[in-house]
C-alpha angles and dihedrals in degrees: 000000000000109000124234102252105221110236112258109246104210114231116260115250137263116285113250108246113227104230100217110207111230117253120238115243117261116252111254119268097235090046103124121208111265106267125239097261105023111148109258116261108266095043108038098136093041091051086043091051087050092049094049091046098031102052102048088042095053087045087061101044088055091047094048089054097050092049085066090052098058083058094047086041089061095052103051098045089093099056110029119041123240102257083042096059098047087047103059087031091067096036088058098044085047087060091049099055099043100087091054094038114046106071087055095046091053095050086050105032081112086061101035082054091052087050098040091122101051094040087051086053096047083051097050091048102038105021108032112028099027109066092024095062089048094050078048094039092047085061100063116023132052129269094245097051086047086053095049091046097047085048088073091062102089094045083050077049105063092033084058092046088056098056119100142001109339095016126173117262120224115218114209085241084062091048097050089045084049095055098042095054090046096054083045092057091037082052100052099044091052082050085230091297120127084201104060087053095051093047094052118137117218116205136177088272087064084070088047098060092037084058098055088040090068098043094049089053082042092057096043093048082052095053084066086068103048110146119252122249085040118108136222093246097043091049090059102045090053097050098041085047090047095034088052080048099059090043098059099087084052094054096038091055090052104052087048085053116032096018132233129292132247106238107221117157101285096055094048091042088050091041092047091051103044083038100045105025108019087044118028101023093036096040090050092047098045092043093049089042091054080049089063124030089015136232100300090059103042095046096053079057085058094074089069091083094086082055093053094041092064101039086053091042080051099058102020098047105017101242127171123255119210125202085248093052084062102042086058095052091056093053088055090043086050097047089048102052075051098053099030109045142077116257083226 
């Protein structure tokens, strides 16, 4: 008897295996976003290096150059009037910047639309009214209140950097350094004396220069919030074209009321170097310098400009320079490396 082969079953196949794609491993909790101006990866401690060195040194070429500008604005105060100053200062330094600058604004005129307002705002502070109340303060008040007033800038500076989201912090290193270069400009412009200091006489020119005071720390607290996309160059075409803008009913006023002025080879040379140097060279340092180190640093540097006054006034005009004179520039110099400074 055959036997009844059982059909073969045939044997199931093989489960598919499910290929799980690894997961990528969660950023960590503490990573921070990468910041506006961090140095690129590769060559981190070489980008540091040129951060530390290039922005202090860029706050103290722009300081140096203004310096040269309080003593040619001094002298042009008699023959050109204040808004006209400022006028053909920033037309000139317009015309400066334009061939650097065109082809930039262009690419970003989308972006400079978008930030019209902030970028109004940056001109009238640091275009229009600065300069301009200086050149009105300098016609009616001394040279030593202007200097002690001025000297109040950097710490209006660094009040005004703290304001806000995003706002710098002040260590208490900067704040010593902050206080010991101010007694040293105090100091010097009192020529050592107290009473000098208590026999002071405060004019109408003293509010102008405060004034100015408040819209130049104003201006530097805004270069922090720069928008991004928009470049150094552009930035300071725009606000140099709208800041001269803003500045035309003023300068129209002033040449119904006070008259024009006849142009001879001290006023051009004056108005070239405050246009070209104190306002195109010196704007584009200090801005790329705040981009850098920020508004703290670069304001204690500021105090610099008293130094510089005198060392100019030394050479260009053949003053004298006393030992205490000396002793109080190195305080300045000293509180600055403090304030200024990284502890590293």
């Amino acid at each position: 008897m055959q036997q009844l082969e059982k059909p073969q079953v045939p044997a199931p196949a093989p489960a598919e295996e499910k290929v799980v794609p690894a997961e990528e491993p969660a950023p960590h909790a503490d990573a921070a976003p990468p910041a506006r101006n961090a140095p690129p990866e590769g060559g981190g401690e070489r980008s540091v290096r040129a951060v530390v060195w290039i922005g202090p040194v860029l706050a103290t070429l722009a300081t140096l150059i203004w310096s040269g500008n309080f003593v040619i604005a001094r002298a042009l105060h008699e023959d050109v009037a204040p808004v006209q100053t400022a006028f053909w200062r920033w037309i000139i330094a317009m015309l400066a910047v334009l061939p650097f600058a065109a082809k930039a604004v262009w690419q970003q005129r989308g972006l400079i639309r978008a930030h019209l307002r902030y970028l109004c705002g940056a001109a009238l502070l640091g275009v229009t009214l600065f300069n301009t109340l200086i050149y009105q303060a300098g016609r009616s008040t001394s040279a030593t209140n202007l200097a002690l007033i001025a000297a109040a800038s950097p710490v209006l500076i660094v009040l005004f950097g703290m304001i806000g989201r995003g706002g710098e912090k002040v260590t208490g290193r900067r704040a010593v350094g902050m206080v010991v270069a101010l007694v040293g400009v105090v100091a010097l412009v009192s020529k050592g004396s107290l009473s000098v200091l208590l026999h002071l006489d405060f004019a109408v020119g003293d509010l102008w220069m405060l004034a100015a005071t408040a819209t130049f720390a104003g201006y530097t607290a805004l270069l922090r919030r720069r928008p991004e996309g928009i470049s150094g160059i552009s930035f300071l075409f725009t606000t140099f074209l709208l800041g001269t803008v803003l500045l035309v009913p003023a300068y129209v006023v002033s040449l119904v009321v006070q008259g024009g002025f006849t142009p001879s080879g001290g006023t051009v040379g004056a108005l070239l170097y405050i246009g070209v140097a104190s306002s195109a060279v010196a704007y584009f340092t200090w801005n790329k310098a705040i981009d850098l180190i920020g508004a703290a640093r670069a304001g204690i540097i500021y105090y610099l400009q008293p130094v510089f006054v005198a060392i100019v006034s030394y050479f260009a005009l053949g003053e004298d320079t006393s030992g205490m004179q000396v002793i109080c520039m190195a305080l300045i110099i000293s509180g600055i490396a403090l304030g200024a400074g990284k502890k590293n």
